[in-house]
C-alpha positions in Angstrom: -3.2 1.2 -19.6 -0.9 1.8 -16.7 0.9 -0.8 -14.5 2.9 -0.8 -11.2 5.8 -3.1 -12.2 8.0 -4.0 -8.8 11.3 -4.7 -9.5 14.6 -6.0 -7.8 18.1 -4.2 -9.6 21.3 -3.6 -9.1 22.3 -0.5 -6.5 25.0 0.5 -8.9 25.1 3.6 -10.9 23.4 3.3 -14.4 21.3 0.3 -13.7 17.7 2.3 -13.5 18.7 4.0 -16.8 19.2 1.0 -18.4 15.9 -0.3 -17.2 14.1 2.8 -18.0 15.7 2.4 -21.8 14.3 -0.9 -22.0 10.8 0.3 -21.2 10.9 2.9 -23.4 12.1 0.6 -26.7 8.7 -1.2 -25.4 6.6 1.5 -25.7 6.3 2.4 -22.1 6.3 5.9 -20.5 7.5 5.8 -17.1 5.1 8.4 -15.0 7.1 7.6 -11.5 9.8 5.4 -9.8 9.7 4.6 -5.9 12.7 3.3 -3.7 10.6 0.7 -1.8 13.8 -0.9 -0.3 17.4 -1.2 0.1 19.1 -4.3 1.0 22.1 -5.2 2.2 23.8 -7.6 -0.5 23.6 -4.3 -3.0 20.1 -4.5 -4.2 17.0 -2.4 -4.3 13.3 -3.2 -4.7 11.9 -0.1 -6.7 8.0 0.4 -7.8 7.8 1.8 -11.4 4.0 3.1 -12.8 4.7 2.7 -16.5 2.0 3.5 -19.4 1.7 1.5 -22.1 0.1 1.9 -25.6 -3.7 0.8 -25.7 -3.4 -2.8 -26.5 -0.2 -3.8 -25.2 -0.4 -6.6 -22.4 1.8 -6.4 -19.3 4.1 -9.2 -20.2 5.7 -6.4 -22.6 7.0 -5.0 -19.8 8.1 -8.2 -17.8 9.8 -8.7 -20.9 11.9 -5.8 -21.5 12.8 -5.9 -17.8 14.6 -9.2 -18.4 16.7 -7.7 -21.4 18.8 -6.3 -18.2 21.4 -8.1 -16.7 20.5 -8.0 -12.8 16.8 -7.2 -13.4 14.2 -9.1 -11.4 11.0 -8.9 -12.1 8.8 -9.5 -8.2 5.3 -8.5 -9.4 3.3 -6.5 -12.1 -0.7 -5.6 -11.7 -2.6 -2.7 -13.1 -2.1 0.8 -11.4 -4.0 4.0 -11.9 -2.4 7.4 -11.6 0.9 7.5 -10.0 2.3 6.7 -6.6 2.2 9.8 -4.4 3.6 9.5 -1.5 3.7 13.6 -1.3 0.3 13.6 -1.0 0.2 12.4 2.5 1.5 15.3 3.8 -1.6 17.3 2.6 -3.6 14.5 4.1 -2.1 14.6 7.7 -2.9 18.6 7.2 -6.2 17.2 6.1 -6.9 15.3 9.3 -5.7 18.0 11.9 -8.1 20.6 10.4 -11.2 17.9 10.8 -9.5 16.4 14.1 -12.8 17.3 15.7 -14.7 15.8 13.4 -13.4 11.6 13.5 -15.7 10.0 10.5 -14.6 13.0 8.7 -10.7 12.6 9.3 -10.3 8.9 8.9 -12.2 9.5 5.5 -9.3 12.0 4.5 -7.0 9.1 5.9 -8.2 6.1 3.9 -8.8 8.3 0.8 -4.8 8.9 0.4 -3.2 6.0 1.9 -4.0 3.1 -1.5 -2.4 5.4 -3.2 0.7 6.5 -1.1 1.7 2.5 -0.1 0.5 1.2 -3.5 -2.2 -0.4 -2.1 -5.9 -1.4 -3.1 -8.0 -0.4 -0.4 -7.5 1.2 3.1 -10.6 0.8 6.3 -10.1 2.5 9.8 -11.8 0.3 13.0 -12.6 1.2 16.1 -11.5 -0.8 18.8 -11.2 1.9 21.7 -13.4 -0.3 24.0 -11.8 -3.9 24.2 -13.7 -6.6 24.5 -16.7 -4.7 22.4 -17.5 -5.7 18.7 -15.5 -3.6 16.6 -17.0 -1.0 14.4 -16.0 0.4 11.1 -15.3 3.9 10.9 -14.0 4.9 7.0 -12.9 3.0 4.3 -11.8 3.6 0.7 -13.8 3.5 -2.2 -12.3 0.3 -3.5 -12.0 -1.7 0.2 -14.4 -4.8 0.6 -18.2 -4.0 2.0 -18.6 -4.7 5.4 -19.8 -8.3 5.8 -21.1 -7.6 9.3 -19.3 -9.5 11.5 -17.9 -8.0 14.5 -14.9 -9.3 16.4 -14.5 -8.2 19.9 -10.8 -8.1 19.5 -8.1 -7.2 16.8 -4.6 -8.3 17.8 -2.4 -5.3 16.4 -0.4 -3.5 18.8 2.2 -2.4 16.6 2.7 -2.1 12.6 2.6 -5.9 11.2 1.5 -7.7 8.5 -1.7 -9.8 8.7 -2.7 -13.4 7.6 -6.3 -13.7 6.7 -5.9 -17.9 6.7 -4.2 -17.5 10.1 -6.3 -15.1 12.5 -9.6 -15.7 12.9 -11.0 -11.7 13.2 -9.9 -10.8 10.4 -13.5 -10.8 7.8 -13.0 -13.6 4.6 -13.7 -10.8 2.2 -10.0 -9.2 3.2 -8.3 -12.1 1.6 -10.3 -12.5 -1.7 -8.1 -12.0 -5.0 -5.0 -13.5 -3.0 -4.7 -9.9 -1.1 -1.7 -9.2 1.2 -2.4 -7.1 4.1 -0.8 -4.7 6.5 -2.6 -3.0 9.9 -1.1 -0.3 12.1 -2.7 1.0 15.5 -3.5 4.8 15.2 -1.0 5.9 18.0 -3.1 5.4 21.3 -6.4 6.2 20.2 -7.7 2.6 19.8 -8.4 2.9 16.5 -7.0 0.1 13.6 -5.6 1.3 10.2 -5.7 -1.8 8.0 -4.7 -1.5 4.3 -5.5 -4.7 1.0 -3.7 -4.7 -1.9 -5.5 -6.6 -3.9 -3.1 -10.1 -5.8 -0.5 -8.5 -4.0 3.0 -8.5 -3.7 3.4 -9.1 0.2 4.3 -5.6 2.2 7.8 -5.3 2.7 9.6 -4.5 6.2 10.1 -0.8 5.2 6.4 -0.5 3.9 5.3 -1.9 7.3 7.1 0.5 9.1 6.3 3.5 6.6 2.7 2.5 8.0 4.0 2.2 11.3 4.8 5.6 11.1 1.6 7.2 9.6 -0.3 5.8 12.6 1.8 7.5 15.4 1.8 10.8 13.4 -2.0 10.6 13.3 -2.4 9.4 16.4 -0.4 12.3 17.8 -2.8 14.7 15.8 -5.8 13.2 17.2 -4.6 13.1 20.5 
């Protein structure tokens, strides 16, 4: 079984080895380690996909984080694969071959971007005519079914976070299993990249902006 453990360490030379030590007296095989964020009072906030034996629960790992001095465990839930954030590159590739072809390219789109932002689920909307219900274009395998409500407008004119309990478009199902939620315009297309991950943790500033980012380069490709 694999989990995505998110942790807060020391930005000091040494402290991810000794974290990685601890995992591995636990039985777990670390299979990749992401710099999420840096902060300013000498801390980082790393994601670490770590296999453990069949069996073991996740509190192993939560654990044998704490056996390091500085070590702060922020959130644990199962992960398949790996993160890859390389493999948006091949995506945006992905989407200017099929630029022609827009169901086609936002597939490509929502089919990478779980992975990349360790996320559950990814949709696409189309909201090029305000003041028109909004249509779905793509989503992800694992992103909630479409519970056929139609908002005529979705307030997201730059990369944010979203709060299902606050805004009143966005669909009940997005919020399920405590989900945190992040949505991105696609550069000027009028199109909406929303991404769920699913008991969270809450995206941070630089994940908000990485998907800040990915829209305006899309967005540029479509254009």
């Amino acid at each position: 079984m694999s989990f995505l453990i998110r942790v807060l360490l020391p930005d000091v030379p040494g402290s991810l080895g000794q974290l990685a030590e601890a995992i591995g007296l636990a039985d777990g095989s670390i299979q990749s380690v992401d710099v999420v964020e840096t902060f300013p009072d000498g801390t980082v906030m790393d994601d670490i996909v770590v296999t453990l034996p069949n069996g073991a629960m996740a509190d192993t790992l939560i654990t044998a984080a704490n056996t390091v001095d500085g070590v702060l465990v922020d959130s644990i839930r199962p992960f398949s694969g790996r993160v890859d954030r390389r493999g948006q590159i091949q995506m945006l590739a992905e989407v200017a071959s099929h630029a022609r072809n827009l169901p086609r390219a936002m597939q490509e789109l929502v089919t990478v971007i779980p992975r990349s932002m360790t996320a559950s689920w990814a949709v696409v909307l189309d909201h090029t005519a305000p003041g028109t219900p909004i249509t779905r274009i793509a989503a992800s395998q694992a992103a909630p079914e479409d519970d056929g409500s139609s908002p005529v407008d979705v307030d997201v004119p730059r990369a944010r976070t979203l709060n299902p309990e606050a805004e009143e478009w966005v669909p009940e199902s997005w919020g399920l299993l405590d989900s945190a939620l992040a949505a991105t315009p696609i550069g000027a297309t009028g199109m909406v990249l929303v991404v769920g991950r699913a008991g969270g943790p809450d995206f941070l500033a630089t994940e908000v902006e990485h998907l800040g980012h990915i829209g305006r380069i899309v967005g540029a490709i479509l254009a």
